[in-house]
CHARMM-style PDB file with segment names, atoms N, HN, CA, C and O in Angstrom:
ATOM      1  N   UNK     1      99.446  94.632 114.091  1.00  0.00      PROA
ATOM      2  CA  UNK     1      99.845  95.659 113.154  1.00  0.00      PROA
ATOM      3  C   UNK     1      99.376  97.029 113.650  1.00  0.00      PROA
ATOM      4  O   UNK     1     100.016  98.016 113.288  1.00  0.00      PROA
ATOM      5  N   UNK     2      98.270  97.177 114.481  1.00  0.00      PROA
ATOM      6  HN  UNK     2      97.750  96.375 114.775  1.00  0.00      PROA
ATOM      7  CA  UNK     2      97.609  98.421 114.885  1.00  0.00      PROA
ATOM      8  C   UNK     2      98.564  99.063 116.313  1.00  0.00      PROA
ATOM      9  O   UNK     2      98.926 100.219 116.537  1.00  0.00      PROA
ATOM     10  N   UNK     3      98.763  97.871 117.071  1.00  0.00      PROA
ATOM     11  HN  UNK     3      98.469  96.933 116.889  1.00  0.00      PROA
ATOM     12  CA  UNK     3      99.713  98.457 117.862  1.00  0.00      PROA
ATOM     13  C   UNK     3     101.081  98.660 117.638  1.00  0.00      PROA
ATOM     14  O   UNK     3     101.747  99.023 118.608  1.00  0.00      PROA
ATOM     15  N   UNK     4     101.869  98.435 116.106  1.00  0.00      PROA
ATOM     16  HN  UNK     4     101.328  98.140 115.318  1.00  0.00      PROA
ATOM     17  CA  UNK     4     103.207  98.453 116.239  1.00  0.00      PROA
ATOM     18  C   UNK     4     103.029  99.977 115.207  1.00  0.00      PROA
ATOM     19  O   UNK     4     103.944 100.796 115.298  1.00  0.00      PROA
ATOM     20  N   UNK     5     101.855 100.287 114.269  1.00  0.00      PROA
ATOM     21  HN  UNK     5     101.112  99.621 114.195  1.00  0.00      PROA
ATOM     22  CA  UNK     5     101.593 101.869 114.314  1.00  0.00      PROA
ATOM     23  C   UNK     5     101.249 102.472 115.075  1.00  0.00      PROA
ATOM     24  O   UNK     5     101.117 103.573 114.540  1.00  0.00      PROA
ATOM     25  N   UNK     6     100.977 102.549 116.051  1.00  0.00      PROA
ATOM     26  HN  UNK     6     101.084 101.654 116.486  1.00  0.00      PROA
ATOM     27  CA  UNK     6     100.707 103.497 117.182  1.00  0.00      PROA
ATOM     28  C   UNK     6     102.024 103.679 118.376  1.00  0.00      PROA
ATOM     29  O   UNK     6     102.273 104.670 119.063  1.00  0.00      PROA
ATOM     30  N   UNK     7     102.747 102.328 118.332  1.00  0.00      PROA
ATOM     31  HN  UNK     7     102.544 101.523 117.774  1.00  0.00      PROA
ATOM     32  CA  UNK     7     104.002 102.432 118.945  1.00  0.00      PROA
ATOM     33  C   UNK     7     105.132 103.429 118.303  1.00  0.00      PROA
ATOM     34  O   UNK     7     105.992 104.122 118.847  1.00  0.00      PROA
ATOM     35  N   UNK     8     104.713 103.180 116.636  1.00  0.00      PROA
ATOM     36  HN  UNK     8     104.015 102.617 116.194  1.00  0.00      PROA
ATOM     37  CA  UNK     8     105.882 103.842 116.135  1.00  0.00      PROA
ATOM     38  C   UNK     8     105.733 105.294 115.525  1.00  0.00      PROA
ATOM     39  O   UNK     8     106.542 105.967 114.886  1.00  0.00      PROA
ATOM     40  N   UNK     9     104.062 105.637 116.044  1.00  0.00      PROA
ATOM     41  HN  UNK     9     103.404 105.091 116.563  1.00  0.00      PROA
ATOM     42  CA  UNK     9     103.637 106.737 115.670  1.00  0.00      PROA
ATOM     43  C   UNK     9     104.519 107.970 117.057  1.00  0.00      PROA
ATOM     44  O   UNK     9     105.205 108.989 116.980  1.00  0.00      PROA
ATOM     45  N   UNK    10     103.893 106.978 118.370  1.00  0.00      PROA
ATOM     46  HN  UNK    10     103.336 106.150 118.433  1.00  0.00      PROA
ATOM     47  CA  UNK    10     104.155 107.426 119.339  1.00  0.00      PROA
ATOM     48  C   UNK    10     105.977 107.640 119.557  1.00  0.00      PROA
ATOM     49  O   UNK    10     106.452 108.577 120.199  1.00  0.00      PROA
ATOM     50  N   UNK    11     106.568 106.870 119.070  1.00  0.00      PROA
ATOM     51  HN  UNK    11     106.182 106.109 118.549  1.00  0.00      PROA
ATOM     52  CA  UNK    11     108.343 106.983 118.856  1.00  0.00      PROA
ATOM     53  C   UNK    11     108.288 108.164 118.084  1.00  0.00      PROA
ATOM     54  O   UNK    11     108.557 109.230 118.636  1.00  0.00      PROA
ATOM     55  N   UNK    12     108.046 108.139 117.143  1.00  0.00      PROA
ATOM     56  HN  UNK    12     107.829 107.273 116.694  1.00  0.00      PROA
ATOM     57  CA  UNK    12     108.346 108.857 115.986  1.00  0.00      PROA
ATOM     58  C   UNK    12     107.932 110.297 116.141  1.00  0.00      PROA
ATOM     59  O   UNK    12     108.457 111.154 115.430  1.00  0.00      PROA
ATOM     60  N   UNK    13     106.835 110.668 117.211  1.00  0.00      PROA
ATOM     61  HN  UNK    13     106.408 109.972 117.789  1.00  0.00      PROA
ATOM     62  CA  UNK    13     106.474 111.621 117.792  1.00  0.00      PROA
ATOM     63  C   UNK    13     107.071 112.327 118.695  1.00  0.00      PROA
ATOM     64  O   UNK    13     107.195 113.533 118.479  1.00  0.00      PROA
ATOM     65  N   UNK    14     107.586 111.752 119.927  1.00  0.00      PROA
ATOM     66  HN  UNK    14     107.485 110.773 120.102  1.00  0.00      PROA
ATOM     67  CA  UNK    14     108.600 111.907 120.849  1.00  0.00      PROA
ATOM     68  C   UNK    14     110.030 112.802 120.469  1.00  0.00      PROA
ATOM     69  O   UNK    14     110.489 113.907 120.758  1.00  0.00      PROA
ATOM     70  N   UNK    15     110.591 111.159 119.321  1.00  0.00      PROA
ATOM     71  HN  UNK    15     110.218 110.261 119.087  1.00  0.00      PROA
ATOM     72  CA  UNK    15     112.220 111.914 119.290  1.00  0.00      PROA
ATOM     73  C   UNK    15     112.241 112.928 117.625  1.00  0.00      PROA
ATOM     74  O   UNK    15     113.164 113.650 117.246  1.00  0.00      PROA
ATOM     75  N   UNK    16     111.010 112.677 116.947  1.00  0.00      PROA
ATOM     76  HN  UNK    16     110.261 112.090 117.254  1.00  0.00      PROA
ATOM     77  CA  UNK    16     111.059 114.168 115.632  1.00  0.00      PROA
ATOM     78  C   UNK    16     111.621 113.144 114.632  1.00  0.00      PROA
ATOM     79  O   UNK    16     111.436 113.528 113.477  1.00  0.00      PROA
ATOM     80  N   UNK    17     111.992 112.447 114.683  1.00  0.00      PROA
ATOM     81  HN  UNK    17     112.142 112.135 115.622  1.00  0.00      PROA
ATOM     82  CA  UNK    17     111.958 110.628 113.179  1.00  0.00      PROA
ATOM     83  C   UNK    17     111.121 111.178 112.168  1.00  0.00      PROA
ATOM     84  O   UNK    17     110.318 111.725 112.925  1.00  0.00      PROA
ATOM     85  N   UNK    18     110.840 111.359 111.394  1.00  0.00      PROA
ATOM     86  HN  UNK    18     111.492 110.916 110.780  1.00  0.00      PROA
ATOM     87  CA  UNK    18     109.698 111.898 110.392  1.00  0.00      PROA
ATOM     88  C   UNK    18     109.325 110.327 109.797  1.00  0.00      PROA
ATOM     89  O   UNK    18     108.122 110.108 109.658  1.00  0.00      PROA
ATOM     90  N   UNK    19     110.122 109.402 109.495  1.00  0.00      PROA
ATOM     91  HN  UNK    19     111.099 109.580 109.608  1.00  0.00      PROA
ATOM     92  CA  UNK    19     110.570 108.124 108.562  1.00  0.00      PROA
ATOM     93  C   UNK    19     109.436 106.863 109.719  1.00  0.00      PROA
ATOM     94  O   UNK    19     108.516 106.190 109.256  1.00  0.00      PROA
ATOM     95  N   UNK    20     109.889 106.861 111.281  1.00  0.00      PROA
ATOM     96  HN  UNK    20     110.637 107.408 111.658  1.00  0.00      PROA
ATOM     97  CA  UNK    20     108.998 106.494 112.044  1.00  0.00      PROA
ATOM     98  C   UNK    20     107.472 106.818 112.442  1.00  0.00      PROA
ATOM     99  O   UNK    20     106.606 106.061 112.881  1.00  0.00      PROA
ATOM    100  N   UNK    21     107.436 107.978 112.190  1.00  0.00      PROA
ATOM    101  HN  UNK    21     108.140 108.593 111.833  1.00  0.00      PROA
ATOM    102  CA  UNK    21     105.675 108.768 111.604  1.00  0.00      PROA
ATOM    103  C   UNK    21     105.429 108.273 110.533  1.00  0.00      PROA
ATOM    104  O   UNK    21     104.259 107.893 110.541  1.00  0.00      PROA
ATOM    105  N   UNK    22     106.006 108.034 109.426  1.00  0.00      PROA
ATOM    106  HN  UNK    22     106.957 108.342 109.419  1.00  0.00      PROA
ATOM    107  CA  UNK    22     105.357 107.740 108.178  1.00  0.00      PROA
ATOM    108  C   UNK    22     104.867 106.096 108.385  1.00  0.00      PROA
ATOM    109  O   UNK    22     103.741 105.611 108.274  1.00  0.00      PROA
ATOM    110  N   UNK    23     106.330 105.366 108.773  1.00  0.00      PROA
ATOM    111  HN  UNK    23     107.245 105.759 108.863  1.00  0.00      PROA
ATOM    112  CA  UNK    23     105.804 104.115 108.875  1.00  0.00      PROA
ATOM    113  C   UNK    23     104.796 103.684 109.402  1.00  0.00      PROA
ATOM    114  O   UNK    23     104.162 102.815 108.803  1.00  0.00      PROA
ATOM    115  N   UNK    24     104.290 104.221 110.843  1.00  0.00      PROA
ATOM    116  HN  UNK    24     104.805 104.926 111.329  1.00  0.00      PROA
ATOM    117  CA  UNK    24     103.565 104.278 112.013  1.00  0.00      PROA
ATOM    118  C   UNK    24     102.438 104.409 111.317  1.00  0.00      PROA
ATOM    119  O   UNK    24     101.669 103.449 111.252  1.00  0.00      PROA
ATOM    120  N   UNK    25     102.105 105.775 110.593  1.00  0.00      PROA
ATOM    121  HN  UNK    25     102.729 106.554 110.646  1.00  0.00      PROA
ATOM    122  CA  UNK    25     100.565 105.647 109.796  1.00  0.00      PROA
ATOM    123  C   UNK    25     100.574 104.530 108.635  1.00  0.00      PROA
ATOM    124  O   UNK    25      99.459 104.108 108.329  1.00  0.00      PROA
ATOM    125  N   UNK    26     101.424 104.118 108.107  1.00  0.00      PROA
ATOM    126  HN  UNK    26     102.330 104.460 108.356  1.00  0.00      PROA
ATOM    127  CA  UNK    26     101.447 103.053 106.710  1.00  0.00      PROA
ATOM    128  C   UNK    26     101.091 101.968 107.713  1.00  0.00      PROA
ATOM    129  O   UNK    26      99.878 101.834 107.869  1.00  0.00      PROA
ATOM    130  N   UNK    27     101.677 101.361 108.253  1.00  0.00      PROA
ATOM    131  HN  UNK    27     102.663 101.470 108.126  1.00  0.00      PROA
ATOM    132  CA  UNK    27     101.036 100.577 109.246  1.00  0.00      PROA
ATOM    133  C   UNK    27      99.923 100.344 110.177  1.00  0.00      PROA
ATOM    134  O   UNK    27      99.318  99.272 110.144  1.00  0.00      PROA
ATOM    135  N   UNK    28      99.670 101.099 110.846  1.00  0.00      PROA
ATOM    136  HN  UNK    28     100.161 101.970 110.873  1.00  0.00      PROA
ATOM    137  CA  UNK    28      98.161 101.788 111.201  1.00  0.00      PROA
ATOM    138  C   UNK    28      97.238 101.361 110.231  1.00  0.00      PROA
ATOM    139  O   UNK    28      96.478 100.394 110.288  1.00  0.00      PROA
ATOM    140  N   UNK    29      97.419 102.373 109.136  1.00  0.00      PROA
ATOM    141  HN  UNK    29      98.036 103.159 109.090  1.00  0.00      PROA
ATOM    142  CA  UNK    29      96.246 101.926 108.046  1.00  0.00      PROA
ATOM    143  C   UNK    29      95.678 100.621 107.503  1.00  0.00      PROA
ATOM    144  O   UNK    29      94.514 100.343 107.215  1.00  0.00      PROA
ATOM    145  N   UNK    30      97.161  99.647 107.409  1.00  0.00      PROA
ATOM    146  HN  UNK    30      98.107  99.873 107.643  1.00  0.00      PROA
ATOM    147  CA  UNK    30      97.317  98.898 107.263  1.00  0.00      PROA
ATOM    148  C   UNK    30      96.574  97.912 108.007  1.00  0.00      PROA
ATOM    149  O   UNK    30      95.718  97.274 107.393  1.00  0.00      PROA
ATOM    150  N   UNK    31      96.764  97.686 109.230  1.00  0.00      PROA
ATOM    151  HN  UNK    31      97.459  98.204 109.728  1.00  0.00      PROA
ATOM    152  CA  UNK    31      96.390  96.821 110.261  1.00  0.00      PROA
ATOM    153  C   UNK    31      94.601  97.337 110.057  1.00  0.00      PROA
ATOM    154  O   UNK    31      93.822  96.507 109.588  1.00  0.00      PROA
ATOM    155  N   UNK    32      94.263  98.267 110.318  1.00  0.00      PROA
ATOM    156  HN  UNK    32      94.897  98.941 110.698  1.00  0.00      PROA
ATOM    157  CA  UNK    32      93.036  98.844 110.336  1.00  0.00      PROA
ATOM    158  C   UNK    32      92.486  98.313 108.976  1.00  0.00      PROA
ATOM    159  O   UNK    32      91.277  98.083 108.968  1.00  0.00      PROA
ATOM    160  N   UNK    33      93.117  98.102 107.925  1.00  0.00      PROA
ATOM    161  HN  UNK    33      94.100  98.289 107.931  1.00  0.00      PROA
ATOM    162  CA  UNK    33      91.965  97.732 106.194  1.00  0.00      PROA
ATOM    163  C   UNK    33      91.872  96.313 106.779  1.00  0.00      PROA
ATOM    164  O   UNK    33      90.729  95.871 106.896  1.00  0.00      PROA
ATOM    165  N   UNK    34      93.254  95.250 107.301  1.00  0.00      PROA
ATOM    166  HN  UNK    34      94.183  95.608 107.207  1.00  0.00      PROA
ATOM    167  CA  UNK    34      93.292  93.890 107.953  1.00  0.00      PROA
ATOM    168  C   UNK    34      92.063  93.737 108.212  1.00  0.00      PROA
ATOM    169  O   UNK    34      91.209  93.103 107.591  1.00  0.00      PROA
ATOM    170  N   UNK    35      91.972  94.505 109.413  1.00  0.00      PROA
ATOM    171  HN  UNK    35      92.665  95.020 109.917  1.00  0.00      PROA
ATOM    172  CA  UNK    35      90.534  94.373 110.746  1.00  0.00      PROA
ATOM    173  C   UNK    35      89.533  94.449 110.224  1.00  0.00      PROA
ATOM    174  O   UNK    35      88.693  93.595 110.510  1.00  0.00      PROA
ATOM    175  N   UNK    36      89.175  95.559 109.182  1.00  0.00      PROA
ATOM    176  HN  UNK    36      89.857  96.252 108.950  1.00  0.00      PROA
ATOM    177  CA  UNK    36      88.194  95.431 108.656  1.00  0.00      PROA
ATOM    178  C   UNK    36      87.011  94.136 107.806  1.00  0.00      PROA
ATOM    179  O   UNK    36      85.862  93.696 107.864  1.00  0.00      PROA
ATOM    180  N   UNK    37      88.686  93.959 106.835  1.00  0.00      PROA
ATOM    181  HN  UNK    37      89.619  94.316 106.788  1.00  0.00      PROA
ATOM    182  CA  UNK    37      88.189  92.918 106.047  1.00  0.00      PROA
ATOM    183  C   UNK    37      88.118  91.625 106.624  1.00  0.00      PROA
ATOM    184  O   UNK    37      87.433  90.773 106.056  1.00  0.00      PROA
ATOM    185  N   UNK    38      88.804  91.320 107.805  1.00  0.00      PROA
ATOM    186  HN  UNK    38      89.360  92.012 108.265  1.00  0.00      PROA
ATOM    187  CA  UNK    38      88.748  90.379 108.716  1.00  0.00      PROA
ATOM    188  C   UNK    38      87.031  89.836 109.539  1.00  0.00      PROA
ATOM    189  O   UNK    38      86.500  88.747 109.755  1.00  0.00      PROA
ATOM    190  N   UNK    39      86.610  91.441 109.814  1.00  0.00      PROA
ATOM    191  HN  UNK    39      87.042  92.326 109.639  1.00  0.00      PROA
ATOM    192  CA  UNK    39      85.524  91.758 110.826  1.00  0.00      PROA
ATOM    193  C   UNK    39      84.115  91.094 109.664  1.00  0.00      PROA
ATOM    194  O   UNK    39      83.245  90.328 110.077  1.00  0.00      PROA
ATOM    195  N   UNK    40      84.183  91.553 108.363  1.00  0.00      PROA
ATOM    196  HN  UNK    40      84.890  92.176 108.028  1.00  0.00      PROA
ATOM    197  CA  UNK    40      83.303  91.418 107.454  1.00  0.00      PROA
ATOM    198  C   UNK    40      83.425  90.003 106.874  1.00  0.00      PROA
ATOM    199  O   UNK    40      82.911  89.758 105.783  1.00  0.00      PROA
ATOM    200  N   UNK    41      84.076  89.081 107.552  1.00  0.00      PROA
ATOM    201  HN  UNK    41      84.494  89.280 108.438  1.00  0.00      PROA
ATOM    202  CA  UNK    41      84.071  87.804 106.999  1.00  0.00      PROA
ATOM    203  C   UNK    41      84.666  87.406 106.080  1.00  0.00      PROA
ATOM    204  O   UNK    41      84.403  86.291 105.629  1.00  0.00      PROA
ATOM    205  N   UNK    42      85.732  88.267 105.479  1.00  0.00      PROA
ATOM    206  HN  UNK    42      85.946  89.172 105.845  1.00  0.00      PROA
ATOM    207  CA  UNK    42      86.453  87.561 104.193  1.00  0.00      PROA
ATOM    208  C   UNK    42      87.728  87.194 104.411  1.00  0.00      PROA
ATOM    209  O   UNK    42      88.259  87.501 105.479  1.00  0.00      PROA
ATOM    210  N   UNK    43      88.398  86.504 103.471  1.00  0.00      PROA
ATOM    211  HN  UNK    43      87.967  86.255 102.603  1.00  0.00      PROA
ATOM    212  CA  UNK    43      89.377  85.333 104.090  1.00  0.00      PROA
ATOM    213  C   UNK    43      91.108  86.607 104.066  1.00  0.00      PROA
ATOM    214  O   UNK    43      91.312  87.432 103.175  1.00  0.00      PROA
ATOM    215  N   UNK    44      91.686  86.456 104.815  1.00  0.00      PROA
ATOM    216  HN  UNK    44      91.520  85.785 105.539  1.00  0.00      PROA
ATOM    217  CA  UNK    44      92.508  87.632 105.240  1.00  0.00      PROA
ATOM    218  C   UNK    44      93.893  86.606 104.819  1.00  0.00      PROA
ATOM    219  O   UNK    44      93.977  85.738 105.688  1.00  0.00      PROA
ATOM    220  N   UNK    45      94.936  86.449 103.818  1.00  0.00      PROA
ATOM    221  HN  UNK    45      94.869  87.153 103.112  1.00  0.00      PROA
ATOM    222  CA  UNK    45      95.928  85.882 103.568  1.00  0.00      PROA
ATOM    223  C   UNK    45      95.646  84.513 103.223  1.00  0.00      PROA
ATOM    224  O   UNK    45      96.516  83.644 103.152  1.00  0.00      PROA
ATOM    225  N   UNK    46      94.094  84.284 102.954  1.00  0.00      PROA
ATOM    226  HN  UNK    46      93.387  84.989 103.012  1.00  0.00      PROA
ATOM    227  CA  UNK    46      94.316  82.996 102.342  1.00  0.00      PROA
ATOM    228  C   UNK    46      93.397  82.018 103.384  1.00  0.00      PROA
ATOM    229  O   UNK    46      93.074  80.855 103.140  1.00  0.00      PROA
ATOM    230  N   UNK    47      92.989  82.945 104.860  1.00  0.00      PROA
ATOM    231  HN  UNK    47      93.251  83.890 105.058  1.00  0.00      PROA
ATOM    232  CA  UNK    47      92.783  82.049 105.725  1.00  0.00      PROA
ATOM    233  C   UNK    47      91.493  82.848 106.115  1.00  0.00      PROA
ATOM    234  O   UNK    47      91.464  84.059 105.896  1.00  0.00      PROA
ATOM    235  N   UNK    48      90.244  82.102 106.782  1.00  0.00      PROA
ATOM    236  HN  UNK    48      90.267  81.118 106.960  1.00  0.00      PROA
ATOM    237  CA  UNK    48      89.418  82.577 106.978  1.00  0.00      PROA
ATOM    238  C   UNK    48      88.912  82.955 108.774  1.00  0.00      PROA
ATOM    239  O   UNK    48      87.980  83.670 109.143  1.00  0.00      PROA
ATOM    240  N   UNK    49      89.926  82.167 109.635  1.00  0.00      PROA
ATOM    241  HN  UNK    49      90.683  81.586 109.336  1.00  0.00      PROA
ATOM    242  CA  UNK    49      89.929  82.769 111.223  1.00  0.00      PROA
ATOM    243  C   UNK    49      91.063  82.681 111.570  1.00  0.00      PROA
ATOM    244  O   UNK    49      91.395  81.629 111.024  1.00  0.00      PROA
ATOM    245  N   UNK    50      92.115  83.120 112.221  1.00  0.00      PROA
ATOM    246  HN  UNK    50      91.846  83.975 112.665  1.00  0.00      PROA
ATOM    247  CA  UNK    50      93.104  83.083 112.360  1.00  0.00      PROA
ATOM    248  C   UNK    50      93.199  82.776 114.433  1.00  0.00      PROA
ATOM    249  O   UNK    50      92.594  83.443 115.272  1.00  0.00      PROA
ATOM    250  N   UNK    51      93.893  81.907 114.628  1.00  0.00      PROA
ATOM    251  HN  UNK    51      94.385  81.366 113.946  1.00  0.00      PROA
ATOM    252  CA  UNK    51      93.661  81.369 115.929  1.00  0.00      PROA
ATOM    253  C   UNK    51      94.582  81.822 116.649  1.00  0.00      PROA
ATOM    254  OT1 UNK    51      94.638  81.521 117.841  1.00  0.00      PROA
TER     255      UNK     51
END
């Protein structure tokens, strides 16, 4: 999720998309609260390590 906001930050940067910037940070953020709550041991979708 962290790299498909930064891919689409980086698109969205390039060709002037405003809609691909937005997604790019909603996603970003996204992936980043994931990691977090992942990193701190709590169960992320139900599952507690994901392989």
């Amino acid at each position: 999720m962290i790299a498909l906001g930064i891919i689409l930050l980086v698109i969205g940067w390039l060709t002037g998309i405003q809609i691909l910037w937005t997604i790019g940070i909603v996603a970003l953020v996204v992936g980043l609260v994931l990691l977090l709550l992942g990193s701190i041991g709590r169960p992320v979708g139900g599952r507690r390590y994901w392989y």
